[in-house]
C-alpha atoms as one frame of an Amber mdcrd trajectory, in Angstrom:
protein
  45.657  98.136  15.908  43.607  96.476  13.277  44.840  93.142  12.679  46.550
  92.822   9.259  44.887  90.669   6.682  47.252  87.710   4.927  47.561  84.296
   4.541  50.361  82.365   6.671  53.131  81.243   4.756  55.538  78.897   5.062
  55.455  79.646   2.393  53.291  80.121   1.013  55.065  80.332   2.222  55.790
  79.751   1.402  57.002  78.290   1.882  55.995  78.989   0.637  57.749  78.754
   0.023  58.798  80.718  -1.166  60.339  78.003  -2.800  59.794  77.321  -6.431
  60.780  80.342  -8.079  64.360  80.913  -8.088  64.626  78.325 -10.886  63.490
  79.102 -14.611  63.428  75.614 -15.831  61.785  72.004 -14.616  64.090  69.451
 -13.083  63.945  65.787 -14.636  65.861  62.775 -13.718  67.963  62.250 -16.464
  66.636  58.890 -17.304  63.272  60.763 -18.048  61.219  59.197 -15.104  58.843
  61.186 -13.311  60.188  63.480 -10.435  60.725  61.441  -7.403  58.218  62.717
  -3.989  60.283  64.584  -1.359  60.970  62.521   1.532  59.040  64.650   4.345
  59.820  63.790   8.322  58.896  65.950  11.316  61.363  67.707  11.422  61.498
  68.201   7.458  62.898  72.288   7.437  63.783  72.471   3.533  60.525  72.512
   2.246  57.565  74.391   1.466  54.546  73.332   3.275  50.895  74.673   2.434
  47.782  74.109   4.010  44.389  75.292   4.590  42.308  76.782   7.483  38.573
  76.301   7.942  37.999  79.612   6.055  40.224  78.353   3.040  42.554  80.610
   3.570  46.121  79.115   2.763  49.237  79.272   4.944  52.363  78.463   4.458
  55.017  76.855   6.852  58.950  75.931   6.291  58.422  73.523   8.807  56.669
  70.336   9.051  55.889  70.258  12.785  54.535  73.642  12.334  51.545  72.939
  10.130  48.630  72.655  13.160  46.724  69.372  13.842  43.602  70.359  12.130
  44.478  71.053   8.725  47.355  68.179   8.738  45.427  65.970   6.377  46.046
  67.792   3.501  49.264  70.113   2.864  51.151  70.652   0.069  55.171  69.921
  -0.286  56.903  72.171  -2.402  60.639  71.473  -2.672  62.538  74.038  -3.645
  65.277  72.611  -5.822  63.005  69.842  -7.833  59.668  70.718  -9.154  56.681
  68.684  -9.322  55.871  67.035 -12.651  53.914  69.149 -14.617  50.123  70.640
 -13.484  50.747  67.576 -10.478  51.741  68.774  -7.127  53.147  66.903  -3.739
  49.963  66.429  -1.518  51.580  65.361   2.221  49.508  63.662   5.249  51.174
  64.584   8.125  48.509  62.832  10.807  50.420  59.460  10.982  54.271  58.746
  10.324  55.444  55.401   8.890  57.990  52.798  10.319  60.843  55.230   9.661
  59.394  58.460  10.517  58.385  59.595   7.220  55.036  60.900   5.760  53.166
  59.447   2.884  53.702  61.973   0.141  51.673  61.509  -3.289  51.637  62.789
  -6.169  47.888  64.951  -7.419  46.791  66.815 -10.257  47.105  70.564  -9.684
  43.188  71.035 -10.162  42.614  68.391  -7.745  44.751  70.662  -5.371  42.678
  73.847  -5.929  39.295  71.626  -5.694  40.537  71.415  -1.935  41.168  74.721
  -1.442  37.878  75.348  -3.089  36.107  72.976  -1.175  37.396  74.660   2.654
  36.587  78.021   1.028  33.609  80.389   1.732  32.831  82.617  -1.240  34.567
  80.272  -3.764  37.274  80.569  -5.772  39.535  83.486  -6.881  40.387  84.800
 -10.280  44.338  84.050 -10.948  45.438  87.835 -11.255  47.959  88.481 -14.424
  51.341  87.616 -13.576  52.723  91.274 -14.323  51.114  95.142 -13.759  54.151
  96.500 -15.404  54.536  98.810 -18.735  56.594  97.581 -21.229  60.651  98.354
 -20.501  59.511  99.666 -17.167  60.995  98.394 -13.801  58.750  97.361 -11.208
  58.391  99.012  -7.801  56.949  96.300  -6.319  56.717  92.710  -5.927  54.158
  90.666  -4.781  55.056  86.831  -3.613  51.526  85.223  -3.524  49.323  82.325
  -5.081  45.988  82.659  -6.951  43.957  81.647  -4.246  45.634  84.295  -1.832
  42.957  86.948  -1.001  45.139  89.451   0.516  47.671  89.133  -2.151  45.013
  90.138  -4.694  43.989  92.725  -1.873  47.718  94.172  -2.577  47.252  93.776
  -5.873  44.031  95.745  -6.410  45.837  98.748  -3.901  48.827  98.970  -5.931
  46.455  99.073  -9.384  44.589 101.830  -7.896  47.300 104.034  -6.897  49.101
 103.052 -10.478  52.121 101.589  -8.768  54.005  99.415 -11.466  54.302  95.868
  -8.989  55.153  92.397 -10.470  52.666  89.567  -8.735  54.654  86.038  -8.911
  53.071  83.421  -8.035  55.283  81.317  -5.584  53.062  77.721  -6.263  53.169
  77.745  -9.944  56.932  79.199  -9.948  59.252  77.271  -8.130  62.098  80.014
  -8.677  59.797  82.634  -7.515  59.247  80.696  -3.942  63.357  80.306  -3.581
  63.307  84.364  -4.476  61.177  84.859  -1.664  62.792  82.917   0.717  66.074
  84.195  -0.057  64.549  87.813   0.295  63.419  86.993   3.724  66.335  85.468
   4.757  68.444  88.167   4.072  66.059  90.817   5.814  65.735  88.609   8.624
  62.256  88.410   8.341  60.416  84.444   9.970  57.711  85.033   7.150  55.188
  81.960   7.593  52.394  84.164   5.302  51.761  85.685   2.245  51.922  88.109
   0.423  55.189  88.856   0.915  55.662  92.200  -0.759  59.084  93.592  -1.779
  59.005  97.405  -1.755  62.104  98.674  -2.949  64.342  96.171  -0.861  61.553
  96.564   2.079  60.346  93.432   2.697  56.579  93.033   4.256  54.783  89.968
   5.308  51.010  90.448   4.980  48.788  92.837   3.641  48.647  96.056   6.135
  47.748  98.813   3.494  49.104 101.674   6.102  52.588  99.328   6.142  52.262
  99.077   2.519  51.506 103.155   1.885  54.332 103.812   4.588  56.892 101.673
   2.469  55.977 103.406  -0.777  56.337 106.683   0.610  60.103 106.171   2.544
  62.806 108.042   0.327  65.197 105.650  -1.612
């Protein structure tokens, strides 16, 4: 069997986190300070946690303890009930805990983020892809939970445009509600994730890009 091609979520994830988009708006403190970092331990299980490979691919994890040694230097924290401030994101180092188990968490301008995932990738960046393929008061068959860096969700993407599927492509790091969406759609299928895409077909939930899964899905009867 050919091995399917996606990028491990968490979470994307994720968290991926899946986490960020099941709310519309930003969340402030009311006293209009900056959003405070999440407090990430070990065994932190309520986040999102990104990071990259050698190949820059992205994966996502909902656990802290599951993001491997190598790539530990870097990962981002989404939390999926208080955004980041605006175009920042949480940037975690889980190599060394302090005093009371905790990891430093800071906070980094977006760009700064996608300059690392840049910077681990071969063949350089990807084009963010628009955030809907749908005609106007038409209902999607699809939807894609990815991130703009995602090859394989862009791989969906493009399979979906060339077969003129109507899909919606949300984008699970810039849209906290979207990541929560996810999450909540795996949960309820039952489904680990710990990639991306995710791809809702219908109610049929996939993890990865596997175009026969995909052609399968879009061909079962309602």
């Amino acid at each position: 069997m050919r091995p399917r091609p996606l990028v491990s979520l968490a979470p994307l994830l994720a968290p991926l986190a899946l986490l960020a988009l099941l709310v519309a708006c930003r969340k402030a403190p009311a006293d209009g300070s900056a959003p405070t970092p999440p407090t990430v331990t070990e065994a932190s299980a309520d986040l999102l946690f990104t990071w990259i490979d050698a190949a820059g691919e992205g994966h996502v994890e909902q656990r802290a303890g599951d993001v491997p040694a190598a790539a530990r230097d870097s990962v981002r924290v989404m939390d999926p009930a208080h955004d980041a401030p605006a175009d920042e994101v949480w940037l975690a180092d889980l190599r060394s805990a302090g005093p009371t188990g905790q990891y430093p968490v800071r906070s980094i301008p977006r760009a700064e983020w996608e300059a690392i995932a840049r910077a681990r990738r071969d063949g350089g960046a990807l084009v963010a892809r628009p955030a809907a393929s749908v005609a106007p008061n038409a209902s999607p068959s699809v939807v894609i939970y990815g991130a703009s860096w995602c090859g394989p969700c862009h791989q969906a993407a493009s399979y979906l445009e060339q077969r003129k599927v109507s899909f919606v492509l949300k984008d699970i790091e810039a849209d906290g509600a979207a990541a929560r969406e996810m999450q909540a759609k795996l949960a309820k299928a039952g489904r680990p994730g710990g990639s991306i895409p995710v791809i809702d077909v219908r109610g049929r939930i996939l993890v990865g890009f596997d175009p026969q899964a995909l052609a399968a899905a879009l061909s079962a009867p309602l």
